[in-house]
C-alpha positions in Angstrom: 94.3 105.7 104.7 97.3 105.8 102.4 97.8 102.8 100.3 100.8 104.4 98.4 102.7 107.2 100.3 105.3 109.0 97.7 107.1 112.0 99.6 109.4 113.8 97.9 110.5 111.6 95.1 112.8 112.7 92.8 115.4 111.1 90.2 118.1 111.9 87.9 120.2 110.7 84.9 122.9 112.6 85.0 122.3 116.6 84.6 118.6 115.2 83.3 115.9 116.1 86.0 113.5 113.3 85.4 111.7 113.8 88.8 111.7 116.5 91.1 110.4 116.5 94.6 107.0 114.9 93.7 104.6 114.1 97.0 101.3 112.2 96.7 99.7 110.3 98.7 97.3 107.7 97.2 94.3 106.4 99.2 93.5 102.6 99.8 90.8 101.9 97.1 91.8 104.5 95.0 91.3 105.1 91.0 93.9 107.2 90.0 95.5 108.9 87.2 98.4 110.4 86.2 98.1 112.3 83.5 100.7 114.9 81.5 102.5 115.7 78.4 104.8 113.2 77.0 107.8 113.7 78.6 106.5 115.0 82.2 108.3 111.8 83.7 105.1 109.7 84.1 106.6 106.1 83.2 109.8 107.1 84.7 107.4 107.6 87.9 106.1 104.4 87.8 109.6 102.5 87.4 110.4 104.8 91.3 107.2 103.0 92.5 108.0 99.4 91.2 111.5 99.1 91.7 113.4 99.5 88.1 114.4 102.9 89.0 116.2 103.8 92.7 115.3 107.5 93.3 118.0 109.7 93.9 116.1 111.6 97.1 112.8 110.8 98.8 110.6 107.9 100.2 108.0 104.8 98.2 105.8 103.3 101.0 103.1 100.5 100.3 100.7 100.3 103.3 103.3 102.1 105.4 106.2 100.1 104.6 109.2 101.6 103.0 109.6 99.8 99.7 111.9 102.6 98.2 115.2 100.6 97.7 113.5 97.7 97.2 114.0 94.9 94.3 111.5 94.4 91.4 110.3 91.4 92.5 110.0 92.2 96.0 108.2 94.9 95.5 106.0 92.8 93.3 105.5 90.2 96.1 104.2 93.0 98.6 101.5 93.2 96.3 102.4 96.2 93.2 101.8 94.6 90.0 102.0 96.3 86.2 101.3 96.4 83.2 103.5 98.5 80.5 103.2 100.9 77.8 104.9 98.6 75.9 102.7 95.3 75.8 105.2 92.6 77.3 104.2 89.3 77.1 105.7 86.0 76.0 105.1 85.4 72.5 105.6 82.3 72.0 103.8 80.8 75.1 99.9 80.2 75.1 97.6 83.0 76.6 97.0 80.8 79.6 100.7 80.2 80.0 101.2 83.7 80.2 98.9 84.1 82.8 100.2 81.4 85.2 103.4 83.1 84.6 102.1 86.0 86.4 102.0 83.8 89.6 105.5 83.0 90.2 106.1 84.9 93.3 103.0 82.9 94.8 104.6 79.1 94.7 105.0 77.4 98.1 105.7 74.2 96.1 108.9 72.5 97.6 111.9 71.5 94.7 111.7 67.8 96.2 107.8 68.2 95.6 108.3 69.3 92.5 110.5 66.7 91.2 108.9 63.7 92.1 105.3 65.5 91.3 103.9 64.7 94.9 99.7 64.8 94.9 100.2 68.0 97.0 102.2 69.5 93.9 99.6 68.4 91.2 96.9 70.1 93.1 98.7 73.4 93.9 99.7 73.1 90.3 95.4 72.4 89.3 94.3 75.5 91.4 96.7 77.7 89.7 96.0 76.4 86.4 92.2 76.7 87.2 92.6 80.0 88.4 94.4 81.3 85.4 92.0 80.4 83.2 89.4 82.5 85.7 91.2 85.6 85.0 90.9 84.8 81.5 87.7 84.7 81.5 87.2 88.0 83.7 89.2 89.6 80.7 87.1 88.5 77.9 89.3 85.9 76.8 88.5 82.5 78.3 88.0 81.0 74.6 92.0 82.2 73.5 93.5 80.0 76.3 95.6 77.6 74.0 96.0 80.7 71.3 100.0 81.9 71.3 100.1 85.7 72.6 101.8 86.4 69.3 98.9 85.5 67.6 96.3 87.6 69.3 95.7 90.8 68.3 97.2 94.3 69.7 93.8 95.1 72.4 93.6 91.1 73.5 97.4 91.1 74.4 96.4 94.1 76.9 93.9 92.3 78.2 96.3 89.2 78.6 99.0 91.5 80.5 96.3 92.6 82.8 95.1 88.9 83.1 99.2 88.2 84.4 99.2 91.3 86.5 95.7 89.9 88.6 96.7 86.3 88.8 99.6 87.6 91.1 96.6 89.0 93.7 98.0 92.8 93.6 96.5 95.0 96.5 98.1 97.6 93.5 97.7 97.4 90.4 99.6 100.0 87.8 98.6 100.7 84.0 101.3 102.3 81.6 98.1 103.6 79.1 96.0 100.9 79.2 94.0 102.2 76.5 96.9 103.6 74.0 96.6 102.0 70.6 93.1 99.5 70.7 89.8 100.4 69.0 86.9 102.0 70.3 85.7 98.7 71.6 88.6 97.0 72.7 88.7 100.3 75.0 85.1 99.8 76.4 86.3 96.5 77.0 89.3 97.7 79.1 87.3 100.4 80.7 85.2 97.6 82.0 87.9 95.7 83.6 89.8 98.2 85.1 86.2 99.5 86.8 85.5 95.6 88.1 88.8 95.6 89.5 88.9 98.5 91.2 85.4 97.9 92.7 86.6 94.1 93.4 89.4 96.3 96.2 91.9 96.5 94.4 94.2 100.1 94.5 94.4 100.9 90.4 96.5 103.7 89.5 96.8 103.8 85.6 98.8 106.5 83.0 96.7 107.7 80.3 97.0 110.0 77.9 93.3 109.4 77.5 91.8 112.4 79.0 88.1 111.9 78.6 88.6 108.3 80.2 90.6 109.6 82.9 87.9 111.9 83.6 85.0 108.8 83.1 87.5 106.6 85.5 89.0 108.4 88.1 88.7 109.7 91.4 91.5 111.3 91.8 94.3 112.6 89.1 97.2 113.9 89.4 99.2 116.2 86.4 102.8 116.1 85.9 104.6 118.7 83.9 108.6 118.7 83.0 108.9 116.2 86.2 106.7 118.0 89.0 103.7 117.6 90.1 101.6 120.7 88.7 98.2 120.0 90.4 96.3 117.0 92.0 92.9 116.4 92.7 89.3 115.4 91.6 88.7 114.8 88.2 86.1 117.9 87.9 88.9 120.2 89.9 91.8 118.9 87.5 89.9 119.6 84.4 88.9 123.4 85.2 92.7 124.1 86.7 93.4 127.1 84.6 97.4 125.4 84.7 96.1 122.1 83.2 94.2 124.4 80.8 97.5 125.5 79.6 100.3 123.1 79.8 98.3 120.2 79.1 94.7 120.6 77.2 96.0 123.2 75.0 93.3 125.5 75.2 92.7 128.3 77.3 88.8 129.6 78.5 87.4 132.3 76.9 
């Protein structure tokens, strides 16, 4: 069963083919990747799926819904979170902040309720902050709660986007190269995650440029090249593919 059905997606800025055409369709309790060369038009795909960018042609559907003109926040309360390739996250609020900031689009509370802090509001407010500090810990970073993001360093703020991105309860969960730019540890660290979360039920579809944890990670991968979609399929498949060989590994087999 399709979780994420993308048929024919394509955009332009301008005479600039970003996209062209691209079809995929990703399975319900899925780990996939999408891998190219820097400039094949992977982020600019994952701005189609989540709203910042309106395709010029083709179809985004989440669990057979079309979602393809949707908003960025709608699409984010039918259950597609993200991360970025960028780390974005508020600098001057506390790690746990951040995270209870990632549940926004879940409050029921009432304004009235929220005004005159009615017990039903404290305890809504309890769970969440509870809960926050959960998905701190399943990060590695229950003990940096009170610690401002902009003093943790580069791999913990990562971790603390992915913390955001869980606490809104994604049945999809994107990752602009989760692994770009930490240590050798910090990137076991996130490799552990992202597996727990994906065996936890949740959809993951990540970029990486990564391709040795692609191939650890992944069941399925698809390759972009100059905007289209040069290949797709298992890991093992993607890696022999004499036209991954070439536009992408740089080496050809003997």
């Amino acid at each position: 069963m399709s979780r994420l059905a993308v048929d024919g997606l394509s955009l332009r800025f301008g005479g600039l083919e970003a996209l062209a055409g691209i079809s995929l369709d990703i399975a319900e309790h899925a780990l996939y990747a999408v891998i190219g060369p820097n400039g094949a038009g992977k982020t600019s795909f994952f701005n189609c799926l989540t709203g910042y960018y309106r395709p010029s042609a083709g179809t985004v559907s989440l669990d057979g819904r079309d979602i393809t003109r949707m908003a960025v926040p709608d699409v984010a309360a039918l259950g597609i979170r993200r991360t970025f390739q960028n780390v974005r996250v508020f600098p001057r609020l506390s790690a746990h902040e951040n995270v209870l900031a990632g549940a926004h689009l879940r409050s029921s509370a009432s304004l009235l309720g929220t005004l005159l802090g009615t017990p039903a509001m404290r305890r809504a407010e309890r769970a969440l902050a509870d809960e926050a500090q959960r998905w701190l810990e399943y990060v590695g970073l229950a003990d940096k709660s009170r610690v401002l993001a902009a003093d943790l360093p580069y791999g913990m703020r990562k971790r603390l986007e992915v913390a955001r991105a869980l606490m809104g309860q994604p049945s999809v969960l994107l990752l602009d190269e989760p692994a770009a730019g930490v240590s050798s540890v910090e990137r076991e660290e996130l490799v552990a995650v992202i597996r727990r979360t994906w065996e936890s039920g949740v959809t993951v579809v990540m970029i990486e440029h990564d391709v040795e944890l692609v191939m650890q990670l992944a069941t399925r991968v698809a390759v972009l090249q100059r905007g289209r979609l040069l290949v797709e399929g298992s890991p093992e498949d993607v890696r022999s593919d004499q036209r991954v060989v070439d536009a992408y590994l740089g080496r050809r087999r003997g």
